[in-house]
N, C-alpha and C positions, 0 to 999 in steps of 0.2 A: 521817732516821728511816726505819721499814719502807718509807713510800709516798714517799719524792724525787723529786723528778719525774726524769725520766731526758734526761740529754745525748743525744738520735737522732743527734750528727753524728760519731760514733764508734762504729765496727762491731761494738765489741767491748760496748756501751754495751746492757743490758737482759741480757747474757747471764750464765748460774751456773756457776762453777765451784767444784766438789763445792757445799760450802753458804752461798758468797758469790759474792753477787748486784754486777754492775759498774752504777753508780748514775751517774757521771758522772768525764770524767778531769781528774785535779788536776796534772799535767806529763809535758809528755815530754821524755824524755834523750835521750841517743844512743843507750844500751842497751837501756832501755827504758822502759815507761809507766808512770807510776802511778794508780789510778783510786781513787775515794772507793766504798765498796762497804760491804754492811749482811751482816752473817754470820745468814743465816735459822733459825737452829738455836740461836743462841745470845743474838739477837737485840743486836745491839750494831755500831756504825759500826767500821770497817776501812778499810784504807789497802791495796790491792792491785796489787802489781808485776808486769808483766809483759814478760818477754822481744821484745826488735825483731824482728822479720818479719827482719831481714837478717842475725841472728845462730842463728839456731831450724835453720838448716841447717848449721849449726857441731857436729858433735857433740860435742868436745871444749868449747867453750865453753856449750853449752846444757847440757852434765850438770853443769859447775863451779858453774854458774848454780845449780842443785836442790841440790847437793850442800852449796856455801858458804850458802845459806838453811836447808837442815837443822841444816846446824851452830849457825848462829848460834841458830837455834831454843830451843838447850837453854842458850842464856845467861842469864842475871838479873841484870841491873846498871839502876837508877835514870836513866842517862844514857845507856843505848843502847835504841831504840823495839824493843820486844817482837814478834820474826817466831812468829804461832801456827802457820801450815801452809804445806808447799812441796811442790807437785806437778805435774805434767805432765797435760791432758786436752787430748785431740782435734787434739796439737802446740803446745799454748799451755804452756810452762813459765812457770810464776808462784808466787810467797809472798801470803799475807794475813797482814798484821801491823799494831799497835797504831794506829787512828788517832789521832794529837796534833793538839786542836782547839787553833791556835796562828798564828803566825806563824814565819819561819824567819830565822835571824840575819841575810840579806844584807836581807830587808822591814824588819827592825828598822832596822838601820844606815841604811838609806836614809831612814827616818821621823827618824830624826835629823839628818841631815843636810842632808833639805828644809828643817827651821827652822831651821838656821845652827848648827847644836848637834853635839858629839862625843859618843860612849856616856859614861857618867860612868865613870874608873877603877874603881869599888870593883865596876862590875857586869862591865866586862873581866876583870878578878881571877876575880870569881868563877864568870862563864863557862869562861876556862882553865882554871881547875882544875876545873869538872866537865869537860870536854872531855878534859883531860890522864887523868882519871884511868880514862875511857871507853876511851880509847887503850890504859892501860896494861892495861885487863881484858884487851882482845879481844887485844895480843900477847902475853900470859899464855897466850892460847891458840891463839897461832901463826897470829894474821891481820892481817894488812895491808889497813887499807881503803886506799891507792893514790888515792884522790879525796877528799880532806876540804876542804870550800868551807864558805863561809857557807850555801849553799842547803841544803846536808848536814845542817846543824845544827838543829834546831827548837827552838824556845819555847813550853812548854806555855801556860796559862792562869796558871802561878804566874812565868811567868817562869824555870822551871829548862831549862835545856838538855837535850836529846836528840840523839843523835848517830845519824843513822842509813845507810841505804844499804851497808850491810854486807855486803848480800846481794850486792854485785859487786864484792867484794873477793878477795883472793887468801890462801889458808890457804898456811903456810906457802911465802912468794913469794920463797923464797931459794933453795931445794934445789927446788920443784918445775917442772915443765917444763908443756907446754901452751897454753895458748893465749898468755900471753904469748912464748912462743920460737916464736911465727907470726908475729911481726911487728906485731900490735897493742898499740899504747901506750896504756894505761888513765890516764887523769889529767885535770884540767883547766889548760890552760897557764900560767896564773897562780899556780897553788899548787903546780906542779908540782916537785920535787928537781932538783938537776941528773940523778945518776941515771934519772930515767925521761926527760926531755928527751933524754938520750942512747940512750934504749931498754940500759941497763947490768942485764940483769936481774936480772943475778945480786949487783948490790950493793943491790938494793932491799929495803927490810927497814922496823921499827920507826921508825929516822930517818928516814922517807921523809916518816912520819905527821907528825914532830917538827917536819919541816921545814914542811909545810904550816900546822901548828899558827901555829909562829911569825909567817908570813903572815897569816892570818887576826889574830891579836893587833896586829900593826902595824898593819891597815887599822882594826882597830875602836877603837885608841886616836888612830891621826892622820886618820880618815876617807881615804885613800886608800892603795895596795897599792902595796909598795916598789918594783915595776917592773909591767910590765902586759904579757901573754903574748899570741901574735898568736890 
């Protein structure tokens, strides 16, 4: 809430951007951080992305970064977490968007299968299909999330799925050039298509998502991933 006590062992930890406040960090990626943060102005918890230190001199990758957060901004779909603002201060490109006080599907799956237990069918069903149908907004509007994992995924309090991480996705990732035709391969290797394994960019699209999707659906119905990525 306003007064959390603050994580000191993160630089970035006590500092405001425009009017969210960084509270403490809740993971880091390869890309980048995301830190639990209170929007002072509007008074409400936030979930705040920010850009890796070894991508922020990429300028092609650091404005994609602003650019695919603005977009996703103006989306409304129940299954993708709500990005409120995306800007650049002092060289920190960052989004503040929706905190889901939750768990994320890879936490769930694993509390399953500490007690010897599989997720039950009817909630993989209905996982997929919000997941599926999350997917099918965001290539309605010409974006490829490129990295769909369990850890992507969130579990609010009711148990509905949220899909998130959008914000380092690729708009339109079939026609456009950029930071992908530098040579970096966005994905995690286990859910990955063969297309992006291969760095194929120009066939990466829609089914990339589709393919991941399926991955995810096999671990969560037989508790383990049909191959395992190094």
């Amino acid at each position: 809430m306003p007064n959390q006590p603050l994580d000191l062992t993160d630089p970035l930890v006590g500092q405001q951007l425009s009017s969210f406040r960084i509270d403490k960090i809740i993971k880091r990626g390869g890309m980048a951080q995301v830190y639990k943060g209170w929007d002072v102005m509007l008074e409400r918890p936030v979930a705040i992305k920010v850009i890796d230190t070894r991508f922020r001199s990429n300028p092609s990758y650091a404005e994609r970064f602003l650019r695919e957060a603005r977009a996703v901004a103006t989306w409304r779909h129940e299954h993708i977490v709500q990005v409120y603002y995306a800007d650049v201060q002092d060289g920190l490109y960052y989004f503040a968007m929706e905190y889901v006080d939750g768990m994320d599907l890879a936490e769930m799956l694993a509390r399953y299968l500490a007690d010897g237990l599989l997720m039950p069918q009817q909630d993989v069903l209905r996982i997929g299909e919000a997941v599926a149908k999350a997917l099918a907004y965001a290539h309605q509007h010409g974006v490829v999330h490129r990295d769909l994992k369990p850890s992507n995924v969130m579990l609010d309090k009711r148990g509905e799925p949220i899909v998130t991480d959008f914000g380092l996705a690729s708009r339109d990732a079939v026609t456009e050039s950029g930071l992908t035709h530098s040579g970096l391969i966005i994905g995690s290797p286990a859910y990955m298509a063969p297309e992006q394994v291969d760095a194929a960019h120009d066939k990466i699209g829609p089914r990339t998502d589709v393919y991941a999707l399926g991955v995810i659906l096999y671990q969560l119905l037989t508790g383990r991933r049909p191959f395992d990525g190094a």
